[in-house]
N, C-alpha and C positions, 0 to 999 in steps of 0.2 A: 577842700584842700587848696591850699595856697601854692603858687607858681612856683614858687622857688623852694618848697618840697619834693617836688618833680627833680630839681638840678640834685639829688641823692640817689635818682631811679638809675642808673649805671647799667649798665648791662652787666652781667656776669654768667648767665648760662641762657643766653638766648632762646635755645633749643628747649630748656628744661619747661618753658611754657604750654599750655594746651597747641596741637597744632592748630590752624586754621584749617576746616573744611569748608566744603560746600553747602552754601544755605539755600538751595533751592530755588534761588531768583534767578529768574529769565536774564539770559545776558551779559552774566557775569562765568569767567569760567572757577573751577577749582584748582588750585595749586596741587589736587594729586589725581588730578585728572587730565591737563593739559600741561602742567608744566614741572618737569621733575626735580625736586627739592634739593639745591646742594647741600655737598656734604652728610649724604647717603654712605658712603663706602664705609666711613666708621660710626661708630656713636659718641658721645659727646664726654663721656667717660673712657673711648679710648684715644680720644684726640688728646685731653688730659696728661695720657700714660705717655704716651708717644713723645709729649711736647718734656714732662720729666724724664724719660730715659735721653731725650738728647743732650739734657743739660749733664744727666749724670756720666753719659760717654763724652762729653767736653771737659768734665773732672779727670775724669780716666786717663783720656790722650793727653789732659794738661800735665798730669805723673807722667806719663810714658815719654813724652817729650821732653821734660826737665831729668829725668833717669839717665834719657839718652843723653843727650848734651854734656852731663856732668861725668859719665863715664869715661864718654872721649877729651873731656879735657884733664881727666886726672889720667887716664892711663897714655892717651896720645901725646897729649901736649907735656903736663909734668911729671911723666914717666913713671908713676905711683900708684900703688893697689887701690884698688875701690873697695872700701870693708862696707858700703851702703849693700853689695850684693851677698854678703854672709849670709848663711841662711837665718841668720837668729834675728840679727838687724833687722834685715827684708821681710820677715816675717810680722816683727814686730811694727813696724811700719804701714804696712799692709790693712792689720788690725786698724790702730791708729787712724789711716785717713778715709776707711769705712766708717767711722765712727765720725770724722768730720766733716766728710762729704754729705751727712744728712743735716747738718746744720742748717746750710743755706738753703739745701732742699727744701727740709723744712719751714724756713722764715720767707724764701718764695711763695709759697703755696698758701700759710697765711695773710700771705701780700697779695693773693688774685693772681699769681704768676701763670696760674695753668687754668683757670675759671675767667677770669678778666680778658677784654682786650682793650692793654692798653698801649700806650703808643711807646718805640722802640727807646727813646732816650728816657722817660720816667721810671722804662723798667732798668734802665742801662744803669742809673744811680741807685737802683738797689741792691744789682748785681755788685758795684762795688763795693757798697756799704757791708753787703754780705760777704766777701769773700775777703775783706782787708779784717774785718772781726773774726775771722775763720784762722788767716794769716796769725794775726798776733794769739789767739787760743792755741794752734799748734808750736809758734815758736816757744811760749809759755810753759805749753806742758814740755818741752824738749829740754829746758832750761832745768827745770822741777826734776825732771827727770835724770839730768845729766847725762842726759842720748846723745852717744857722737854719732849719728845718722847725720850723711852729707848735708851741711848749711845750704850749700849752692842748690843742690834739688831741693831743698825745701822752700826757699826761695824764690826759686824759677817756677817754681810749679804752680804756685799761686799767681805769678804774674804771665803765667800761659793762658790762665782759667782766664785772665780778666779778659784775652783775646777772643778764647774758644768759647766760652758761653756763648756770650752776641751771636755768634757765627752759626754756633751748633741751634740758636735760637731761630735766627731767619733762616739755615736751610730746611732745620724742620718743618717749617710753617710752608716754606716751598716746594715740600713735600709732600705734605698735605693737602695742597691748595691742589696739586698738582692731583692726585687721587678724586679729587674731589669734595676734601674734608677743609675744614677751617675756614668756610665760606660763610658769610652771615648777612645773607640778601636786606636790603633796608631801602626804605620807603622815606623818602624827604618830602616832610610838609611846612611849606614857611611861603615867606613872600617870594616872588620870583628873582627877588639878586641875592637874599640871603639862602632859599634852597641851591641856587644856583654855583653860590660859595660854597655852602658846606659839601655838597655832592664833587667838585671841583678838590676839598680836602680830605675830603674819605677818598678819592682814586688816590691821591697822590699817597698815600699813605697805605701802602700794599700789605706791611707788616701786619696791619690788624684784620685784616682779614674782610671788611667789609664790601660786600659788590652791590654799589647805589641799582634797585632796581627800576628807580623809576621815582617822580617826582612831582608834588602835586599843589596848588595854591592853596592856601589856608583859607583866604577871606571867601575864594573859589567855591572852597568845601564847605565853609558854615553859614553862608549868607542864607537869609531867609528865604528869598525867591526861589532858593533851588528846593525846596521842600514843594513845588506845584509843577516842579520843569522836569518832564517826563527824562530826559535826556540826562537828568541828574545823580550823584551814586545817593545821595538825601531824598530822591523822591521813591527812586528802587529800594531804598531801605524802609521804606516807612515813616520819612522823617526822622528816623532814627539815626543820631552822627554816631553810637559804639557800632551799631552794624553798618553804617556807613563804612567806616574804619577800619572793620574787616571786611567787608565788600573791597575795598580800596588796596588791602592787603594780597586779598586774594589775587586782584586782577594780575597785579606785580608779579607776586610771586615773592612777597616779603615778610617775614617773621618778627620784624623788627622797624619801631619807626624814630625820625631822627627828626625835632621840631626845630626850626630853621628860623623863629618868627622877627617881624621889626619893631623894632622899640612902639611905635604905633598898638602893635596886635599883640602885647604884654598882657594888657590890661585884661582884656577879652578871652585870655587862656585857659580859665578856669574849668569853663564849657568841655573843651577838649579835652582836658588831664581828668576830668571827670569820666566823660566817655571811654578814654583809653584804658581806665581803670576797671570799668565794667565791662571792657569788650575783654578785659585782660591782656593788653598786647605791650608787651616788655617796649619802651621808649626809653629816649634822653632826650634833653633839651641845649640845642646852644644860642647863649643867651646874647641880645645885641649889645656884646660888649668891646670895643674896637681901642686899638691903639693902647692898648695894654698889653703887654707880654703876657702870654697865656698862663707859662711855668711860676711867675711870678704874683701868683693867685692863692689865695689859700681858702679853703671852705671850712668855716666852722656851724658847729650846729649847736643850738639852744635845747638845750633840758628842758622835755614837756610843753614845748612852745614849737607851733609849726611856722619855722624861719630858719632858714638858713643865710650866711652873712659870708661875702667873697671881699676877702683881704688882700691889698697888697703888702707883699710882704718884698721888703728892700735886704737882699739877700748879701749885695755890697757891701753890708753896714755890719753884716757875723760876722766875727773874726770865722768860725767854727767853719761856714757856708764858702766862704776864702779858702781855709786851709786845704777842705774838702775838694772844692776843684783843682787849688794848686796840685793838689795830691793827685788828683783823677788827669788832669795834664800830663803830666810826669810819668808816670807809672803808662800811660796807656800808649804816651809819643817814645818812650823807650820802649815800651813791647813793641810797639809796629816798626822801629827802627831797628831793633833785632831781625824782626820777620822779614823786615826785606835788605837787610842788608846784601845776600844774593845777589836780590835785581841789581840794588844798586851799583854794585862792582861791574857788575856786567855792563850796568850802562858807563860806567866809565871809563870801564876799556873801550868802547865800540867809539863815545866821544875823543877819546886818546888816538884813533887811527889815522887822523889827518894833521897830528903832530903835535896840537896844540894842548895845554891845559884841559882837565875833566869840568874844572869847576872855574867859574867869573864870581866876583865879589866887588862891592859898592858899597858905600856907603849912607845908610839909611835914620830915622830918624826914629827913637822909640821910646818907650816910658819914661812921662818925666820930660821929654825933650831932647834926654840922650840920645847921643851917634852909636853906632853899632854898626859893627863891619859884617854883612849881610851876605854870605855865599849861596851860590844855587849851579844847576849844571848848567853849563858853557851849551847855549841852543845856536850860536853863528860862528861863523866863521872867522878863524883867527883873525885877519885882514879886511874886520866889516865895514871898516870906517871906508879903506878904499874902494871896495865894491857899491857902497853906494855911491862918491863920489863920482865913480863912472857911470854909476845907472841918471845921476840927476843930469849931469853934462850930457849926455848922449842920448838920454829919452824922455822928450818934453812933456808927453801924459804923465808918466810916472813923475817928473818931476814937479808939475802943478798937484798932484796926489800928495805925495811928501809936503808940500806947504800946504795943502789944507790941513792934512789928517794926521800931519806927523807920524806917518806909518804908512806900509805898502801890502799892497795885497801880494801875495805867493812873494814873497820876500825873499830877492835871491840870497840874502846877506845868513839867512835860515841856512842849518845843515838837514841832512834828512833826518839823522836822532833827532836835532832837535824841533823838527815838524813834529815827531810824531809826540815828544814829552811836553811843546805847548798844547797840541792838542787831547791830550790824556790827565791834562795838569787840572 
């Protein structure tokens, strides 16, 4: 099997592998004998359930929250009946978006949504992809139909989902993690700056659940010499690298391993993806490929030939891949500016209480080379310009500070809002 076969090995149900046990060699311990396997509390089929019912009570809340809103603005604000809450409407309705809440459900699930871990923004763009075809299928059939069910809730509701998914997605997972479920211990074997990298990128990446158990040198692990060095997991094994492998797994405490290798130890991988195949131990491979955008990758596969080929693909140049984020901009910077609209009043009043304006504007330079008058909240103090002036005349450290660094530390010219909104920004 050829190396870049491997980069198709994905994880998808980690768990779903033989466990590791104990193979009876002196000095090595067992994974269920010394150290207790996460993600015990559930099974891997209800981690599954768990992660779909959250999406599906983020459909839910997203009606219930676009229901409320449109209610108070027809009867609150423009003084007028809600016929959305008839029983027939509501009823009919009801019917209706059971019927199209499994859509995305559905095209989730065959995307890896609940079996996969994959990282939060690749799923984010199917989320929208999903729920804007869900969007035009309902306003469709309401057209077809000639349903005067409230526009605005139907409207709103879809653009709540695009919020509450995400949300309902990372609290689940934090919910889980937190039980002890959605944990997927993994073993890094590569050269020491490339395991050292990836182990470094699986923490930061909490979403998917991986917890690096531990990490180990590749050239370390396969050299010949260690097949006679008592000290070795290749001499305890036998000389065997698949029961090395799981030896190696075991010590961890990992069910999964993550190959880290350097353009160097490419060539020499065969060895390994062979062993990891007969030790059976679900892997992925990241390959030393740098200074390319990751997202900007595409893997294709050859019919009947074992190759696979990683494309760049210039995303700038689709009209279709343009529209798609203009749209994912738009849609997601107006959901979140609804949602906080709230905070934002409130911090405007609190900036308003020492007289001055909420918000400073300047002018900036943008697409194209256009100006563009650029607002943001007011973070100093109406009179900044003179408070520095007294702080340079009158305090020679700070004033040698201001000519180095053009900027001061604890800056009296700073209000307390706006301490706290640079530093929350």
């Amino acid at each position: 099997m050829s190396i870049v076969t491997a980069l198709n090995n994905e994880i998808q149900a980690f768990e779903s592998l033989t466990p590791i046990t104990g193979t009876g060699i002196a000095g090595f311990e067992s994974i269920n004998s010394t150290r207790p396997a996460p993600g015990t509390r559930l099974t891997p089929l209800a981690d599954r359930f768990m992660l779909l019912i959250g999406d599906l009570g983020a459909l839910a809340l997203a009606q219930l929250v676009a229901g409320s809103i449109a209610f108070g603005i027809n009867v609150q604000v423009l003084n007028t009946e809600f016929a959305a809450l008839e029983t027939g409407e509501l009823m009919s309705r009801i019917i209706r978006i059971g019927f199209l809440a499994m859509l995305p459900i559905l095209w989730w699930a065959a995307k890896g949504h609940y079996s996969k871990r994959t990282p939060f923004w690749a799923e984010a763009k199917e989320i929208v992809k999903a729920i804007a075809l869900v969007a035009l299928i309902d306003g469709f059939l309401q057209y077809i139909a000639k349903d005067y069910f409230s526009r605005l809730w139907m409207l709103q509701a879809w653009i709540w989902a695009l919020l509450f998914v995400p949300m309902a997605r990372i609290g689940m997972r934090h919910v889980l993690k937190r039980y002890g479920s959605w944990i997927a211990p993994v073993l890094i074997i590569g050269s020491r700056e490339n395991a050292a990298e990836a182990a470094q990128v699986l923490e930061d990446e909490p979403y998917l659940g991986y917890e690096v158990a531990g990490t180990l040198d590749l050239a370390e692990l396969t050299a010949d010499r260690n097949a006679s060095d008592p000290s070795s997991l290749l001499y305890r094994a036998g000389g065997q690298l698949s029961t090395a492998l799981r030896l190696a797994c075991e010590k961890h405490g990992a069910r999964f391993i993550v190959l880290a290798p350097s353009p160097e130890e490419m060539a020499s991988l065969d060895t390994v993806l062979r062993a990891l195949h007969r030790a059976r131990i679900a892997f992925s491979i990241v390959p030393p490929v740098k200074g390319i955008g990751a997202l900007a990758l595409e893997v294709g596969n050859f019919f009947s030939h074992d190759l696979v080929m990683l494309t760049l693909a210039d995303n700038l140049n689709r009209p279709m891949a343009r529209l798609m984020k203009r749209s994912f901009d738009l849609v997601v910077a107006s959901t979140a500016l609804l949602a906080l609209l709230p905070f934002f009043l409130a911090v405007s009043l609190l900036i308003r209480l020492d007289g001055g304006p909420a918000f400073f504007g300047h002018r900036r330079v943008g697409e194209k080379g256009r100006e563009f008058y650029c607002r943001k909240f007011r973070t100093m103090h109406v009179d900044s310009d003179a408070i520095l002036k007294s702080v340079l005349e009158n305090d020679p450290l700070r004033a040698a500070e201001w000519t180095r660094d053009q900027k001061l530390r604890n800056d009296p010219r700073v209000t307390a809002v706006g301490e706290f909104l640079r530093k929350t920004s």
